[in-house]
BAROKOL-714712 format. One line per field, with one value per residue: residue in three letters; x, y, z of N, C-alpha, C, O in turn; residue number from 1. Coordinates in steps of 0.001 Angstrom, whole numbers, always signed. Layout:
BEGIN
res <- c(ALA/...) .
n_u <- c(X/...) .
n_v <- c(Y/...) .
n_w <- c(Z/...) .
ca_u <- c(X/...) .
ca_v <- c(Y/...) .
ca_w <- c(Z/...) .
c_u <- c(X/...) .
c_v <- c(Y/...) .
c_w <- c(Z/...) .
o_u <- c(X/...) .
o_v <- c(Y/...) .
o_w <- c(Z/...) .
n <- c(NUM/...) .
//
This chain:
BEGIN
res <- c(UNK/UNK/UNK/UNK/UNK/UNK/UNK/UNK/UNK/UNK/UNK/UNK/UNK/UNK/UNK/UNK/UNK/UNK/UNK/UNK/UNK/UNK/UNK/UNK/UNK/UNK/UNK/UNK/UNK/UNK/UNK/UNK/UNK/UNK/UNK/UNK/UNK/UNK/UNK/UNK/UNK/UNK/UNK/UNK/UNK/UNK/UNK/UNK/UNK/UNK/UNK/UNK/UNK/UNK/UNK/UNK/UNK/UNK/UNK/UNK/UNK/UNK/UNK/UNK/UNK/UNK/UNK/UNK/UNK/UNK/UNK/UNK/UNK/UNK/UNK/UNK/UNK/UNK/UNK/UNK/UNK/UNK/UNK/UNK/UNK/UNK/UNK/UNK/UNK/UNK/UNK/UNK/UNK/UNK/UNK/UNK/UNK/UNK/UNK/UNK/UNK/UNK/UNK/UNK/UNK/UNK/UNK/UNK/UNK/UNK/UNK/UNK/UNK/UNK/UNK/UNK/UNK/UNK/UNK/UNK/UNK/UNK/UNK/UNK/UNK/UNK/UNK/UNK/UNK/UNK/UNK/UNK/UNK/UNK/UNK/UNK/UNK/UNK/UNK/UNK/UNK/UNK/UNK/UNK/UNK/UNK/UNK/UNK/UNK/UNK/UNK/UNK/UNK/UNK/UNK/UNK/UNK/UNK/UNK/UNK/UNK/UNK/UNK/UNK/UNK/UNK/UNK/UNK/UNK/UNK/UNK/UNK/UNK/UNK/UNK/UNK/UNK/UNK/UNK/UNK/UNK) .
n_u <- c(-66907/-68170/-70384/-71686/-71125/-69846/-68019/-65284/-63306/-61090/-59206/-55669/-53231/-51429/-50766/-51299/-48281/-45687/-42363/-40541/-41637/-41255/-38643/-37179/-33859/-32581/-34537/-33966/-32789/-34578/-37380/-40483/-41452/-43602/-45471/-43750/-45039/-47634/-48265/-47806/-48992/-51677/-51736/-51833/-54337/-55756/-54929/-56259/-58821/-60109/-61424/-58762/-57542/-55115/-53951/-51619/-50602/-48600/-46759/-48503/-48896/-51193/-53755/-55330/-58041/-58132/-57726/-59759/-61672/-61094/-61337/-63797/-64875/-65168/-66229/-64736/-65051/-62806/-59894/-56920/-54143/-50435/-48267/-44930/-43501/-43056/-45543/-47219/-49511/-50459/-51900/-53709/-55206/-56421/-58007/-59747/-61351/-62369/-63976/-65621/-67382/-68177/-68475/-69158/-66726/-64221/-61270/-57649/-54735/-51164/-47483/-44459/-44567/-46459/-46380/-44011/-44917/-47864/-50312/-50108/-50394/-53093/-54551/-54229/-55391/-58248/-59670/-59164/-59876/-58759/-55240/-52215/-49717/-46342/-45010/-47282/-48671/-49266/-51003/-53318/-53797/-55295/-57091/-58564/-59617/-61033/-62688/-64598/-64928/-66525/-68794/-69820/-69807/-71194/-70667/-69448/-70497/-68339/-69108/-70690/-68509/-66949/-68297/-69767/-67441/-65561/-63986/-63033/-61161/-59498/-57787/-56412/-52716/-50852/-52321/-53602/-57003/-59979/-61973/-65115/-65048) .
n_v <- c(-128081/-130717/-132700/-135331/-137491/-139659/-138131/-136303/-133725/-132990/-135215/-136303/-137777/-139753/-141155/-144988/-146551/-148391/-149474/-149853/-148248/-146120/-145866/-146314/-148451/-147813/-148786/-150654/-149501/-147489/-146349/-146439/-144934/-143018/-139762/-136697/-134504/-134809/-135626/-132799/-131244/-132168/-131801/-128718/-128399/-129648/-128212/-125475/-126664/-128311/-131749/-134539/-136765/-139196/-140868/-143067/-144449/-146209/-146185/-147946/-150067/-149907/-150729/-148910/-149828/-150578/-148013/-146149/-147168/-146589/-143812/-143428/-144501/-142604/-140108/-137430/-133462/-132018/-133780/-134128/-135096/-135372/-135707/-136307/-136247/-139080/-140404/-138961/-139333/-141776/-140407/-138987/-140463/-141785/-139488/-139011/-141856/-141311/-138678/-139910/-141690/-140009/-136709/-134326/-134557/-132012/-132272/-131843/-130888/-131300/-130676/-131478/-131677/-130257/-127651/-126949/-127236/-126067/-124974/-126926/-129263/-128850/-128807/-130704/-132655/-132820/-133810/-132778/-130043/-128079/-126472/-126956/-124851/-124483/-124609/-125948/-125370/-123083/-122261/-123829/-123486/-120795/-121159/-123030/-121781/-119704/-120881/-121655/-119920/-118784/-120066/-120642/-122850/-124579/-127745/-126890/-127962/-128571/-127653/-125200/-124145/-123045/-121345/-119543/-118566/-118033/-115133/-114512/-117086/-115869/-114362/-115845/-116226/-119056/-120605/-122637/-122883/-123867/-121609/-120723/-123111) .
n_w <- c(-28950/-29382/-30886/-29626/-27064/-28269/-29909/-30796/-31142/-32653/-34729/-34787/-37631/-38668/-42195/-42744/-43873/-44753/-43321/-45365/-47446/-46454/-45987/-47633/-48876/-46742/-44884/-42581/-40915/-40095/-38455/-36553/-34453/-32548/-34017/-32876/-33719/-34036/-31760/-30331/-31823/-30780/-27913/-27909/-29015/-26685/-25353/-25627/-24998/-26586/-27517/-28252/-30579/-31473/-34197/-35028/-37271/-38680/-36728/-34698/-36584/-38612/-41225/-43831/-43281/-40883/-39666/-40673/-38884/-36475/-36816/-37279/-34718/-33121/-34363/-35768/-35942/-37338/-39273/-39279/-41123/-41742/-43626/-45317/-48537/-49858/-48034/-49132/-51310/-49949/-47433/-49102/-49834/-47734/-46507/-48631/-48737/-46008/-46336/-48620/-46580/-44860/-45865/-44070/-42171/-42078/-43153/-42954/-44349/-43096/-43020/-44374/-47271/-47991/-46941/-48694/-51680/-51450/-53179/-55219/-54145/-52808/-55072/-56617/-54950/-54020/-51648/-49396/-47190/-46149/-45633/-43769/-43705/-42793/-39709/-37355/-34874/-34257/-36141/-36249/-33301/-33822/-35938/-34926/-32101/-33442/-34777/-32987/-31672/-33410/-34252/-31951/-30151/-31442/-33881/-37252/-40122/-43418/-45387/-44273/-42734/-44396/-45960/-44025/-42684/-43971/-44475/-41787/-41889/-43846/-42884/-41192/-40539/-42143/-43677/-46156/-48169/-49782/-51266/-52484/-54316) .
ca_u <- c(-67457/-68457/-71827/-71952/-70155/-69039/-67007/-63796/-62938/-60068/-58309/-54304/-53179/-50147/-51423/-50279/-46763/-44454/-40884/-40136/-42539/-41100/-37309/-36394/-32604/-32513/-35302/-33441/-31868/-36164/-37780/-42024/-41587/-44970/-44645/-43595/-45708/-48981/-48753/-47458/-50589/-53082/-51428/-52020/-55563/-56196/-54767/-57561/-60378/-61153/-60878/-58542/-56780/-53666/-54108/-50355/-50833/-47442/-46211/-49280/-48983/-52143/-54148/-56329/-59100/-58145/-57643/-60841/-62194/-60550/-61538/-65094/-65533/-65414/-66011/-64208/-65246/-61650/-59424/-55676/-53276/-49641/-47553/-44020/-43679/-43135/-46408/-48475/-50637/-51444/-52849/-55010/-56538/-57141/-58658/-61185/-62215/-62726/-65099/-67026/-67964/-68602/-68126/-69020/-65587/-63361/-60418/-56708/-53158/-49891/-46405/-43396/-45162/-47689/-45601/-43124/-45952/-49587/-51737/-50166/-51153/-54579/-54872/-54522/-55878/-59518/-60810/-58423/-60386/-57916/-53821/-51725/-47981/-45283/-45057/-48805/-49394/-50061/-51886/-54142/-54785/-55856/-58095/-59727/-60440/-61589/-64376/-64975/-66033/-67746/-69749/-70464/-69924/-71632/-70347/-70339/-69992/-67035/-69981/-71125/-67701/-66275/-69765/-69728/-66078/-64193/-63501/-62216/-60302/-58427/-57021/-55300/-51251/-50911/-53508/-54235/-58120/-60945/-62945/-66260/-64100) .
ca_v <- c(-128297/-131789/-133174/-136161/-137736/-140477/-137537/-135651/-132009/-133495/-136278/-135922/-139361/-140042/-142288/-146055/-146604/-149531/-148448/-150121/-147148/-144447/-145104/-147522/-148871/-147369/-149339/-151639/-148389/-146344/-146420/-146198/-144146/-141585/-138832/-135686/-133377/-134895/-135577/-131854/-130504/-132594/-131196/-127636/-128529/-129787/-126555/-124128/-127308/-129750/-133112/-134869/-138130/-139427/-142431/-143068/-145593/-146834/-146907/-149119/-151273/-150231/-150471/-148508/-149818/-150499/-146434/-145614/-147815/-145846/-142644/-143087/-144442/-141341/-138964/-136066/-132236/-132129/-134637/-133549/-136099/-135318/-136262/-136042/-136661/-140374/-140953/-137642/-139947/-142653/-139326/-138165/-141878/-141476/-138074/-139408/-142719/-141099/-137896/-140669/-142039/-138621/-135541/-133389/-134241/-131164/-132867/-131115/-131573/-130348/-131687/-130931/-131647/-129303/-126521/-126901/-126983/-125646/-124865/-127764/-130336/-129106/-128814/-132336/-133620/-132466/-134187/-131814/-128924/-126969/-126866/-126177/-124549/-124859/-125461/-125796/-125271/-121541/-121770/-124601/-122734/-119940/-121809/-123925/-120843/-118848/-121281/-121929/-117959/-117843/-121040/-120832/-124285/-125581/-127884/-126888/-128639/-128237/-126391/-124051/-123466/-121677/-120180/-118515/-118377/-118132/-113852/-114780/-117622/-115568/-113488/-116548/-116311/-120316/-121591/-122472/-123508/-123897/-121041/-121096/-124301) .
ca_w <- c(-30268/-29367/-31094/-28746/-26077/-28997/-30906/-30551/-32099/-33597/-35010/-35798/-38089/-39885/-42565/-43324/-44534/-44027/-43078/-46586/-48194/-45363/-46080/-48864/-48648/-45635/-43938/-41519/-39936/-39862/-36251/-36299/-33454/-32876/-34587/-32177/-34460/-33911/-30464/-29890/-32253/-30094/-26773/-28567/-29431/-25579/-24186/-25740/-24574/-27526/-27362/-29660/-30550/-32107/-34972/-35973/-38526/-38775/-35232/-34434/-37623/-39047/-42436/-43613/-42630/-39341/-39459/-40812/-38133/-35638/-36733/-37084/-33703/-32518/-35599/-35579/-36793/-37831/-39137/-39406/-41626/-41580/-44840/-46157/-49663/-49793/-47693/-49566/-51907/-48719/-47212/-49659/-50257/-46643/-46709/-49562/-48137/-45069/-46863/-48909/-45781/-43794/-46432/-43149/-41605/-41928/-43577/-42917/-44480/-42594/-43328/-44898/-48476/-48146/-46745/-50142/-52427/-51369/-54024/-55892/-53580/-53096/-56557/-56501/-53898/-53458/-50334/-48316/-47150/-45597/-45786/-43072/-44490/-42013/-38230/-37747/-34149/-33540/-37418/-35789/-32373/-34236/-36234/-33924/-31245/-34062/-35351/-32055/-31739/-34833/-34307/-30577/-29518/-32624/-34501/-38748/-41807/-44200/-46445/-43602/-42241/-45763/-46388/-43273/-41364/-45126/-44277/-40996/-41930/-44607/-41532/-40326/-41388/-42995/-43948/-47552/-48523/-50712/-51368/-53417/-54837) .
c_u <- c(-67981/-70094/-72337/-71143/-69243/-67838/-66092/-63952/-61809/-59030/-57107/-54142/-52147/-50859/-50454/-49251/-45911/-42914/-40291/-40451/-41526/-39089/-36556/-35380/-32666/-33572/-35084/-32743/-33289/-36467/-39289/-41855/-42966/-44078/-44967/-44537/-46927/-49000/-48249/-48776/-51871/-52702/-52266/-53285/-56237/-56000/-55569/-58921/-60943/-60500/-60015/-57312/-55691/-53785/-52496/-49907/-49460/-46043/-47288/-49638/-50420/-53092/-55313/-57864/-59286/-58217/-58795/-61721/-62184/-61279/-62853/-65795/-65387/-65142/-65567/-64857/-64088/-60856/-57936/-54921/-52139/-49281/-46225/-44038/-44056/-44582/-47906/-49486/-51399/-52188/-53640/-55986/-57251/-57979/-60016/-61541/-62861/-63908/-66179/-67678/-68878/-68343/-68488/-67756/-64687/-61907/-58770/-55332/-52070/-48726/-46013/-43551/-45821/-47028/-44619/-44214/-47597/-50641/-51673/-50961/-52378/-55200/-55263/-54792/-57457/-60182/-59916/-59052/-59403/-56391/-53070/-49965/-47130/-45359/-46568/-49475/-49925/-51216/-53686/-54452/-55463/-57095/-59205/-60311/-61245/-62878/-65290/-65754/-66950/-68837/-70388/-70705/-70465/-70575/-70820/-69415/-68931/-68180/-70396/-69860/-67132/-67158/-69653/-68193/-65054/-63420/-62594/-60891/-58963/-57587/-55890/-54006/-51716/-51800/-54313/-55895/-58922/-61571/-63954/-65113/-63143) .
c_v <- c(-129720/-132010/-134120/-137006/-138916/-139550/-136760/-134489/-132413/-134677/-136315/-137075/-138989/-141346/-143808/-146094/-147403/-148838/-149109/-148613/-146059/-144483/-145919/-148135/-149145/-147921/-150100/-150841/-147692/-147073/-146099/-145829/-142887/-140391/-137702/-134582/-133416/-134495/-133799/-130379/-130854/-131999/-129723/-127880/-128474/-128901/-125824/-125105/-128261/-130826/-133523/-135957/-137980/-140596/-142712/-144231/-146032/-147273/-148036/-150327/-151146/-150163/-149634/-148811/-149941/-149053/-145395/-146230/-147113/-144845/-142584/-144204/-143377/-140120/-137449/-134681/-132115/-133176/-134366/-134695/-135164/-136085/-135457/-136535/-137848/-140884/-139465/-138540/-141248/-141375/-138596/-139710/-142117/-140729/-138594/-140533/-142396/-139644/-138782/-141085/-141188/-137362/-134303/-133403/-132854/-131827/-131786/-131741/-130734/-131085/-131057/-130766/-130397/-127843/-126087/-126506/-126946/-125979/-126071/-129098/-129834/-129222/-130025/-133265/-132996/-132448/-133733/-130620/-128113/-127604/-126319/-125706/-124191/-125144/-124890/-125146/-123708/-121508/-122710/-124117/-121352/-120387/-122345/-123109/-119803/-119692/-121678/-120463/-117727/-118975/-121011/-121504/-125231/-126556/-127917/-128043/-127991/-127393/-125197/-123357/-122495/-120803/-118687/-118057/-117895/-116544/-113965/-116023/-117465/-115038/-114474/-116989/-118472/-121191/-121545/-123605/-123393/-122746/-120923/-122179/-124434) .
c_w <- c(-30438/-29715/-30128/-28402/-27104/-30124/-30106/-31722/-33162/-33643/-35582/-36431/-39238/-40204/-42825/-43854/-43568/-43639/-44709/-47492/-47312/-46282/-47007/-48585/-47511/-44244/-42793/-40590/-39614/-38876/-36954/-35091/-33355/-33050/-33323/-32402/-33887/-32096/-29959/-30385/-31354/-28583/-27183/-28471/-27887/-25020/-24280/-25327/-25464/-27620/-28437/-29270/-31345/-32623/-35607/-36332/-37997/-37511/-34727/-35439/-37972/-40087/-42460/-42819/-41287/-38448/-39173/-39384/-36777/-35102/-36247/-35759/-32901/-33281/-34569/-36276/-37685/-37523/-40121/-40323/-41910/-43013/-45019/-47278/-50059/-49243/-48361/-50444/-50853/-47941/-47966/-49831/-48950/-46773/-47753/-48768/-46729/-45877/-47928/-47910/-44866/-44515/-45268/-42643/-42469/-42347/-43528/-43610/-43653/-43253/-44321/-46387/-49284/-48310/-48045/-51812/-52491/-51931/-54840/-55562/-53075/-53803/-56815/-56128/-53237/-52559/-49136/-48413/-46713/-45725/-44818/-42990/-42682/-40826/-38217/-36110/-33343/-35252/-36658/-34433/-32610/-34999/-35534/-32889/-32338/-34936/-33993/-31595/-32659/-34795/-33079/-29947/-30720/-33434/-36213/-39435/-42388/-45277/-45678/-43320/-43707/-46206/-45906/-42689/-42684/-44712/-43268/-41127/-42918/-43899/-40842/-41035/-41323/-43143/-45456/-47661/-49551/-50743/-52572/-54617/-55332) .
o_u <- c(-68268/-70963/-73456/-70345/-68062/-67046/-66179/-64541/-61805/-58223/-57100/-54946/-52121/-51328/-49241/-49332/-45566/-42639/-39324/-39561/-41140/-38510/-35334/-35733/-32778/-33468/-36009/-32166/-33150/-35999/-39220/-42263/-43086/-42954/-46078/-44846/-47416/-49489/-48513/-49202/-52843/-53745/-53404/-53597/-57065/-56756/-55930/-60017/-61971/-59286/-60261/-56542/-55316/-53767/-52353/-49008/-49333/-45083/-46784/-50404/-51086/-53582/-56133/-58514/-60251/-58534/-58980/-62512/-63183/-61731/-63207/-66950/-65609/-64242/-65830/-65240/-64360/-60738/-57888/-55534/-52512/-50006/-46216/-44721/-45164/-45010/-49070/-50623/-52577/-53403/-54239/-57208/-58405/-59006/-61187/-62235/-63777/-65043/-67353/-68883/-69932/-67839/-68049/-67319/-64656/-61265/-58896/-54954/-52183/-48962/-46660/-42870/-45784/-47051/-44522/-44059/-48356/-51552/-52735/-51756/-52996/-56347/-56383/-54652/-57621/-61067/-59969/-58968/-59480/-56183/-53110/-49158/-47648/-45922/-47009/-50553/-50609/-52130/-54817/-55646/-56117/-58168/-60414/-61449/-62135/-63782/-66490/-66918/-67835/-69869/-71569/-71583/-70171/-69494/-71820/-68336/-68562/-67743/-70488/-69820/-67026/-66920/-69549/-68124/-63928/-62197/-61428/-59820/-57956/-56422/-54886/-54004/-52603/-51926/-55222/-55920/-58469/-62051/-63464/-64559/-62727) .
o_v <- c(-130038/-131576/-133853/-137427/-139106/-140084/-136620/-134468/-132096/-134976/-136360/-137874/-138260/-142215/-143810/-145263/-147301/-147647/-148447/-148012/-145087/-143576/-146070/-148820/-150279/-147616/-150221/-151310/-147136/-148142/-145447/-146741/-141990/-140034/-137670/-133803/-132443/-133567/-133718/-129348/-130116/-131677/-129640/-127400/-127599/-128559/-125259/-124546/-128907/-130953/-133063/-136054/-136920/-141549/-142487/-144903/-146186/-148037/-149090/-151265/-152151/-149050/-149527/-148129/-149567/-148856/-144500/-145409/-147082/-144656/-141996/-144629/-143593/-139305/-136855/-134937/-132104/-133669/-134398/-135688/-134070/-136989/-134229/-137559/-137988/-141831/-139265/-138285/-141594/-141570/-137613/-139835/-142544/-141218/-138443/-140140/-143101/-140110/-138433/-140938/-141502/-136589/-133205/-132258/-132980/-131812/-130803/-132896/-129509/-132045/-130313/-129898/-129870/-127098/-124894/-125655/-127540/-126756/-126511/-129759/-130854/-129646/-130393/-134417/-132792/-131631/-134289/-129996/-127072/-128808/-125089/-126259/-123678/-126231/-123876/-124553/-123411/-120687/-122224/-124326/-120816/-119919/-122125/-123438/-119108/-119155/-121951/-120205/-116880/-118695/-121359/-121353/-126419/-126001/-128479/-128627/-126903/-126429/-124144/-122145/-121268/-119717/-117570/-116915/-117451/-116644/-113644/-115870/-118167/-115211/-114150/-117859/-119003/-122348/-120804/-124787/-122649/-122771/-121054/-121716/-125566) .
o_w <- c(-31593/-28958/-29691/-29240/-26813/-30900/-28886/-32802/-34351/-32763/-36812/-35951/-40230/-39469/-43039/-44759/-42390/-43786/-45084/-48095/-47960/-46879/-46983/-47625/-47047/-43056/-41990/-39609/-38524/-38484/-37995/-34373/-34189/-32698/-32794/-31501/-33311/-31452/-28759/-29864/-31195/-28013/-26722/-27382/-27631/-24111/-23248/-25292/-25264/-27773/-29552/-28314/-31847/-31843/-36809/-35826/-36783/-37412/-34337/-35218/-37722/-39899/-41548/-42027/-40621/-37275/-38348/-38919/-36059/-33973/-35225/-35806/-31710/-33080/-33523/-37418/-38886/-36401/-41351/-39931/-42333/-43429/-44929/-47266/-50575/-49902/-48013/-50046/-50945/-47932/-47529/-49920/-48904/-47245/-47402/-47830/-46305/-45779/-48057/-48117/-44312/-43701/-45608/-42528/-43693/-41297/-44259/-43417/-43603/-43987/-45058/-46934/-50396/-49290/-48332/-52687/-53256/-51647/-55281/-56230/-52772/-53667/-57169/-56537/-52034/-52304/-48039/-49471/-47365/-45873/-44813/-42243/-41690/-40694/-38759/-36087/-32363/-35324/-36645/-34218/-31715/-34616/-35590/-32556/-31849/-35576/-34034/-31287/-32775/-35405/-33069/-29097/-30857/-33631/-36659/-39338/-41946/-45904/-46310/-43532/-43716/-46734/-46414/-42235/-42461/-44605/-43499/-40539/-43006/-44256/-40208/-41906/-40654/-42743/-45830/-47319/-50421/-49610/-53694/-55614/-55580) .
n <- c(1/2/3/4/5/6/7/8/9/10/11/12/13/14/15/16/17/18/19/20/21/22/23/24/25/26/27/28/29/30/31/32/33/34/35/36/37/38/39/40/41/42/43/44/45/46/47/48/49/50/51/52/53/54/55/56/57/58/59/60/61/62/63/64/65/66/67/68/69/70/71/72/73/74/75/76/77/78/79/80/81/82/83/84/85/86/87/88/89/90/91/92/93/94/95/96/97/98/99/100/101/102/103/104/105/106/107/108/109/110/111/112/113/114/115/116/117/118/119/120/121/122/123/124/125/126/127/128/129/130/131/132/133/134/135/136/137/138/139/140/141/142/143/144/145/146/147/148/149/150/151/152/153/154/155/156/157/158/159/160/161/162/163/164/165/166/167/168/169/170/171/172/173/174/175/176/177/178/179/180/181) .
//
């Protein structure tokens, strides 16, 4: 699904958050260790063939912008962010500064947030096109081989892909999204 040799199919990214923000009190005992999730979704992703990175803000100490910076050297079709509660509003300010810049990226949420309350947090968080409710990685290799069939190597837009793929992508067990808005 690669447009050109400067992009990637997908980008996983736990967003910014100090270990102050991640675990309050408790901060002098929290680890920035990478998160297991991502790197186990981007394995997943590389097994069916598309390229894809790992931005994990807060094990590499890094601010947004150093994030955004990241990303869009090698734009992604899809761009995955990870949130538990505590870090769910630094992932949606992601998610928007990154669709003002590129409203074609494909924007994703997973994480323990999402999975608890769905429709709420897309409700409220707009510049998330898609939601992915509980362990994500058979919802996300279903996804990603199935636009990969319906597109044919192409890569679409976040307006073409629900236009056209929205029938098929209701078929896929967890996955909450936008349809006609």
């Amino acid at each position: 699904m690669n447009k050109n040799s400067n992009s990637v199919d997908v980008i996983f990214v736990n967003p910014p958050q100090t270990l102050e923000e991640r675990y309050g009190d408790l901060s002098a005992a929290g680890s920035n260790f990478p998160s297991m999730g991502l790197l186990l979704l981007a394995a997943v992703a590389k097994k069916i063939g598309l390229t894809a990175r790992i931005i994990d803000a807060p094990s590499l100490n890094l601010n947004y912008s150093q994030v955004l910076d990241s990303i869009f050297e090698s734009p992604p079709l899809f761009l995955g962010i990870t949130a538990v509660t505590p870090s769910l509003y630094k992932a949606g300010k992601l998610a928007k500064m990154v669709k003002e810049r590129d409203s074609s990226i494909i924007t994703m949420i997973g994480g323990p947030h999402l999975t608890t309350v769905p429709a709420e947090t897309m409700q409220l968080f707009p510049e998330f096109d898609i939601g992915v409710i509980g362990e994500g990685e058979a919802t996300v290799t279903e996804l990603f081989t199935k636009i990969k069939e319906l597109n044919k190597g192409k890569r679409p837009s976040a307006e073409e892909l629900f236009k056209d793929c929205s029938p098929e992508l209701k078929k896929i067990n967890g996955l909450i999204f936008r349809d006609n808005g």
